[in-house]
Every structure is written in C-alpha cells, then in structure tokens.
C-alpha positions as CSV (number, residue, x, y, z in Angstrom):
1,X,-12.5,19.5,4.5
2,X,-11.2,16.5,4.0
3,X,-7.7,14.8,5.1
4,X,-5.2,15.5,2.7
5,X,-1.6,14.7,2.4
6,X,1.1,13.8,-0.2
7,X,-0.1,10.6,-0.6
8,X,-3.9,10.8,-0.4
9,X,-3.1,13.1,-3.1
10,X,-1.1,10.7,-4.9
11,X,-3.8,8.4,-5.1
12,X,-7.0,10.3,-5.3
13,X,-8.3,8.7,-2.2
14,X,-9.6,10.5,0.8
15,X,-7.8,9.0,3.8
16,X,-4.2,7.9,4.0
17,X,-5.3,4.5,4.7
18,X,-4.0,1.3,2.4
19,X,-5.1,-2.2,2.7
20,X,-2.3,-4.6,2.1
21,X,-2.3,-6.6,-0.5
22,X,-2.5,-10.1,1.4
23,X,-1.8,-13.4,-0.4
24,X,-5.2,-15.9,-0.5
25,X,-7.2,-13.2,1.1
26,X,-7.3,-9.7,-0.8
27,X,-9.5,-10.1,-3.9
28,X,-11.7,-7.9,-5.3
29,X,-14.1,-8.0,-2.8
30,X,-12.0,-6.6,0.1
31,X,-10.4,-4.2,-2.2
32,X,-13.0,-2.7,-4.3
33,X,-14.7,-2.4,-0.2
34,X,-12.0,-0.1,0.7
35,X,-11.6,2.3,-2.1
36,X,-15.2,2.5,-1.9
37,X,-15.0,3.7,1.9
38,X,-12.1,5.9,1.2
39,X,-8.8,4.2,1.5
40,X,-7.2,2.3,-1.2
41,X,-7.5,-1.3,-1.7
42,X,-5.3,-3.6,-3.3
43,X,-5.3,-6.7,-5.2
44,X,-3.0,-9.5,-4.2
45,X,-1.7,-11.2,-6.5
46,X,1.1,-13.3,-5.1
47,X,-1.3,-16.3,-4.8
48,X,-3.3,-15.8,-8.3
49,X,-2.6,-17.1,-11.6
50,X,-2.7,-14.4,-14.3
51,X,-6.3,-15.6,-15.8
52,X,-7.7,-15.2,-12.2
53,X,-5.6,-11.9,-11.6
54,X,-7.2,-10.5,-14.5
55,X,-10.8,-11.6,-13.2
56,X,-9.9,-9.9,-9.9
57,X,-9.1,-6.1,-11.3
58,X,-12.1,-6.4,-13.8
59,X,-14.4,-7.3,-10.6
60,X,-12.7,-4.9,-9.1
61,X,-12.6,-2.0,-11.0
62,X,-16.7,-2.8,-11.8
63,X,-17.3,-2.6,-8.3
64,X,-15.7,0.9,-7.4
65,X,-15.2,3.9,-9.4
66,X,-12.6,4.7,-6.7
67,X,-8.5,4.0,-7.4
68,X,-7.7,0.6,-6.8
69,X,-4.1,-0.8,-7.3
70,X,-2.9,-4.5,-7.1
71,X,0.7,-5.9,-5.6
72,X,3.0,-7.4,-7.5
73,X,5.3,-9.7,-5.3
74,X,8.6,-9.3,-7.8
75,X,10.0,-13.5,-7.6
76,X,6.8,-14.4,-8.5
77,X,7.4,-16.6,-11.5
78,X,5.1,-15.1,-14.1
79,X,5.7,-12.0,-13.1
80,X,6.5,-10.4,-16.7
81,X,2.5,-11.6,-17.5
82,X,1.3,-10.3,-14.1
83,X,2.8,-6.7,-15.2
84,X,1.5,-7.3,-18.6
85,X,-1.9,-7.6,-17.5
86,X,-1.5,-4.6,-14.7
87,X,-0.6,-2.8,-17.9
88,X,-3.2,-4.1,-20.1
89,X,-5.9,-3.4,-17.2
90,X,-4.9,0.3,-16.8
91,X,-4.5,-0.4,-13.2
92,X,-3.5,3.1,-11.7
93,X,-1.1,2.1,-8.7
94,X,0.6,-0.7,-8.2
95,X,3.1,-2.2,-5.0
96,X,5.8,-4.4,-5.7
97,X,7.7,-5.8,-2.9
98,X,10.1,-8.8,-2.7
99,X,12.3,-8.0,-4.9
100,X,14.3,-5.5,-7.2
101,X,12.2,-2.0,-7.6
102,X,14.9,-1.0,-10.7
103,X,13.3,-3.9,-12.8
104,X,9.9,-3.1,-13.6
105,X,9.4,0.4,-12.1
106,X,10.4,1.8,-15.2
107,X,7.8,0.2,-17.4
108,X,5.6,0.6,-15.2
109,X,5.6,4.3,-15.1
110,X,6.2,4.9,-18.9
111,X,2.6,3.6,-19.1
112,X,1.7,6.1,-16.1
113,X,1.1,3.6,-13.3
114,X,2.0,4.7,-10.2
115,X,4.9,2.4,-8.5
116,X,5.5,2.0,-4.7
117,X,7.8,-0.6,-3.1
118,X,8.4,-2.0,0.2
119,X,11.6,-1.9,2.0
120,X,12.6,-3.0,5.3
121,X,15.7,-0.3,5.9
122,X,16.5,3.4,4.9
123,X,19.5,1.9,2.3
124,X,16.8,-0.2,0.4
125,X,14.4,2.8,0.6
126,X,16.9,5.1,-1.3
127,X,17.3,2.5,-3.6
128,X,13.2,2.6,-4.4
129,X,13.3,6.4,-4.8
130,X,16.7,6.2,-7.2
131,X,14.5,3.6,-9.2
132,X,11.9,6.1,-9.1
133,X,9.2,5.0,-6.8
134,X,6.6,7.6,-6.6
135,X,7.0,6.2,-2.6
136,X,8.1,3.2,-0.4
137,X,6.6,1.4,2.3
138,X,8.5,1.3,5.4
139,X,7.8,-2.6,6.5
140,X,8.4,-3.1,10.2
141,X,9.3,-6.5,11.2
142,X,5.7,-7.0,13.3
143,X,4.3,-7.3,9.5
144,X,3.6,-10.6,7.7
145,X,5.0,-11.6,4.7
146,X,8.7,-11.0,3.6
147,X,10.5,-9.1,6.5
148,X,13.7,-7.9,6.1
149,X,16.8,-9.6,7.3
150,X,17.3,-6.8,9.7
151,X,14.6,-7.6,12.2
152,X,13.8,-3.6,12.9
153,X,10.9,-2.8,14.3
154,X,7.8,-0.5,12.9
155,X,8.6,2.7,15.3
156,X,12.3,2.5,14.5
157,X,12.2,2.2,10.9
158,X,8.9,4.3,10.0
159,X,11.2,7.4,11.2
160,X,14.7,6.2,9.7
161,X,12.9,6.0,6.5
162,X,11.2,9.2,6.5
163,X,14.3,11.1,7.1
164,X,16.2,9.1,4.3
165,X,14.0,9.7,1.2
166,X,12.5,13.0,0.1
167,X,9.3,10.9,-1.6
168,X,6.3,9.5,0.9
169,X,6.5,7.1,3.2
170,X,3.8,4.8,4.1
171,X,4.2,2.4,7.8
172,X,3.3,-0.6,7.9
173,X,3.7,-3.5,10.4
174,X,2.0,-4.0,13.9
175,X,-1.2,-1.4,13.0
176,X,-3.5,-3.1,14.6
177,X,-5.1,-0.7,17.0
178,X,-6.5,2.7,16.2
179,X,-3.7,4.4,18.4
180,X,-0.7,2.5,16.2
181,X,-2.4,4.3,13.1
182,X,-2.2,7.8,14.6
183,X,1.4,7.2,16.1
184,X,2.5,6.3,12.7
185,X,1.3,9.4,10.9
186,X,2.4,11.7,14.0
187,X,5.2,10.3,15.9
188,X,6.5,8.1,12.9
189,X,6.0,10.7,10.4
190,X,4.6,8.4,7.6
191,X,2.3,10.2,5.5
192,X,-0.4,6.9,5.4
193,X,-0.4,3.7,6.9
194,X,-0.7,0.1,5.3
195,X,-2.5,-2.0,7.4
196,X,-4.2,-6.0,7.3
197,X,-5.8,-6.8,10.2
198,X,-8.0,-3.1,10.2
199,X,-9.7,-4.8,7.5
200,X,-9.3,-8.6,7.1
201,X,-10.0,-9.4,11.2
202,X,-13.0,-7.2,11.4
203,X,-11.1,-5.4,14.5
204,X,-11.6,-1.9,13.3
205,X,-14.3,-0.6,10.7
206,X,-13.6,2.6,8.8
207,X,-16.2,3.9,10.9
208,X,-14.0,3.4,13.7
209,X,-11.4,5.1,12.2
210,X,-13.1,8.2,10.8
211,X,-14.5,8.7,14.1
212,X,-11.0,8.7,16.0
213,X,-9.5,11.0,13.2
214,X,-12.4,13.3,14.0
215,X,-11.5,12.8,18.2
216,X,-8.3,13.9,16.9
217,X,-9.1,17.0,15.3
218,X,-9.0,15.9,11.9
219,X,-12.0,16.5,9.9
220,X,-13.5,13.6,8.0
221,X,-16.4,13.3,5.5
C-alpha cells in the first residue's frame, strides 16, 4: 500500500514529499528527478526568462510522465507571460509565493491548474484558502527565500497553520534531516513537506527516505 494523504492525492504522486522550487538551481533536471522517484518536483522560475521557462517544462515534462509543477514568484516582472506560458504548457500544479494569491489563482484554476501558495502566518494562510488555494505552504523562517516579516519558526507555524485553514498544509523550512520530515507530518500536522537541501545537497536520497518511512511503519513501494 502506498502513502496516501490529502495531498499526495491532490497531486497524483506517491509520497508527500515536494522539492522547492529554488531560484538558479531547480530546472528540469532536478525536477523531472523527483516526480520520477515519487515526490513532486518543481520548476523554478524566479530566475528564468519566459523562452527558457518554457524550455524547462517541455524538458521536463519529456523526461517524466509523473506531475510536475513549476513556481511562480508573484513580483516577478513578467509574470502575466510566466502564467501564460504555465497555461499554455498545461502544467498541472503550480506554487506562487511572494506576493498576492487573489491575483492569479483564479485564472489559474479556471484552466484546472492546481494553485498552492506560501505564507509565513495563519492570517495570510486564510487569505490563500479565501482566494481559493487548493493548499498553502506553511514557510518557517529557517527557509530560504522570502520569509515573512514575523520571523516564526517552522514547529510554531506548521501547527498554527494547520489549525487555521480547513485545506492542506505543506511545512517547509529547516527539513534538513530525515527526523524534521517525520516531525512535520506527525508533531506539525502538515500533510507533506517541501524541502531543498533533501535534494539539492545530496544529504538525503529518496532511498533514505523510503527506508525511514518504512522504520516508521509506513509502507512504501
């Protein structure tokens, strides 16, 4: 039997595992990797100029026949031609962060993309599911990129979060180690957890993970 949650479900993927979509580092290569093993990679496309963006999902989606999403930082400055092509690319999910999730959500979802944003407090996570987010990710100040103002750590907001919103929550910040992962499904609640360096620094394999799922009594193909 294989792990499955609201969010693996969500996706179509197997494990509730996300690779975030880091600036000058997750192309298709890295992403395309992860959907393959399981998880769900993404795209990011903070640092790429629509032509290359475009190249990236088309490598992408050639190398996996697995879900594969791309994020959207929303004050990037061509952002209406980064959704176009999202949209014109039939990519299924998509994570916007940065910005305003009532701007684009919309049209994303009319053409049946699946929208998640990031949020660094339970106010701006209520705000993602009144925009209508299919789910939020609760960014702990430990992560890179834009942190909130509020400087809360990943173990106080992951829980805040969950109770505040009835739509899943995914952790993120400071999963670095195989025992943060499981802490933020358990003791966090989140129902998946976005991670960087699982992937990017080589410290954990999804080998790794699989096999402390499975010392945890979860079973994994």
């Amino acid at each position: 039997m294989e792990f499955t949650n609201s969010i693996t479900s969500l996706f179509g993927i197997h494990y509730p595992i996300i690779q975030a979509g880091m600036v000058w580092t997750s192309g298709w290569r890295l992403a395309s990797a992860v959907s393959n093993a399981g998880g769900l990679g993404l795209i990011g496309s903070g640092s790429m100029y629509p032509d290359v963006l475009r190249a990236h999902i088309r490598k992408g989606k050639a190398a996996t026949n697995h879900p594969l999403g791309v994020n959207i930082p929303l004050m990037y400055p061509d952002i209406e031609k980064h959704i176009d092509i999202v949209i014109e690319e039939k990519v299924p999910v998509v994570f916007t962060s940065a910005g305003n999730p009532e701007t684009w959500t919309g049209v994303l979802k009319e053409k049946g993309i699946k929208v998640v944003h990031v949020v660094s407090s339970s106010r701006f996570a209520r705000k993602a599911e009144m925009a209508g987010c299919d789910a939020v990710v609760a960014e702990g100040f430990e992560a890179g990129g834009h942190n909130g103002r509020e400087e809360t750590t990943s173990m106080v907001l992951i829980p805040a979060v969950v109770d505040a919103v009835q739509i899943p929550v995914i952790a993120s910040g400071g999963a670095g180690r195989l025992e943060h992962f499981y802490d933020a499904l358990s003791t966090g609640g989140a129902s998946a957890v976005l991670a960087a360096s699982l992937f990017h620094y080589g410290e954990l394999s999804i080998v790794q993970v699989k096999d402390y799922l499975r010392s945890r009594g979860v079973e994994v193909r």
